[in-house]
N, C-alpha and C positions, 0 to 999 in steps of 0.2 A: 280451631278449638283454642279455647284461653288456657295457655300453660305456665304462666307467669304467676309468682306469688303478687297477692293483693297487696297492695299498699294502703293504708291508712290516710286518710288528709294531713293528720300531722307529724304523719313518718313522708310523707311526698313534700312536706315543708320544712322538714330537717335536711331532706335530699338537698332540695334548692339549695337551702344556706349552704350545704357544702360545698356546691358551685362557687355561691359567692365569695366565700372564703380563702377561697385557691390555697397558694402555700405553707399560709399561716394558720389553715386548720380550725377545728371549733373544741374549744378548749374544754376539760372535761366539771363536771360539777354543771351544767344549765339545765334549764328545764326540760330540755331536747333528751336529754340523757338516755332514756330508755328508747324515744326513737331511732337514738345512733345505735345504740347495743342493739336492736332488731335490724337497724339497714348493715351491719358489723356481719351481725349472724346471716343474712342472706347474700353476704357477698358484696354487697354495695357500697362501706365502709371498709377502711381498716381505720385501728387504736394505734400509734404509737407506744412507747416505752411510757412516756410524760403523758398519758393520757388524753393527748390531741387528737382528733379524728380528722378521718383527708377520705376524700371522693376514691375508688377503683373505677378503674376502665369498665369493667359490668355495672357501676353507677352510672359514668357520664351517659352508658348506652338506653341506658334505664329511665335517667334525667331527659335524655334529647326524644325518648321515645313517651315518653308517659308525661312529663310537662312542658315539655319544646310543644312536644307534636310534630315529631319529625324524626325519620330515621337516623341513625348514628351510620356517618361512616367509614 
């Protein structure tokens, strides 16, 4: 049974970029904006203080599993 919140096409490609991003984070004010605030609220995101967003370990697992295609592990 599907028990995972859906993701959006352009919340699943805000994900990615946060991949690509790595340390330096996606800075806040882009068009992404409200996808990072929904990947933030379901855990997949954290906000710094400076308003930077960065990948969580329940993202990467999210990212490897729903755009990899492939388990995390």
């Amino acid at each position: 049974m599907w028990n995972e919140p859906y993701l959006e096409t352009c919340c699943r490609s805000a994900l990615h970029r946060l991949t690509l991003v790595g340390r330096h984070g996606r800075p806040p004010g882009l068009a992404d904006a409200p996808c990072l605030n929904r990947l933030q609220a379901m855990g997949f995101a954290r906000a710094e203080a400076d308003g930077h967003f960065f990948i969580t370990e329940a993202g990467r697992a999210r990212h490897a599993d729903e755009i990899l295609k492939r388990r995390a592990a």
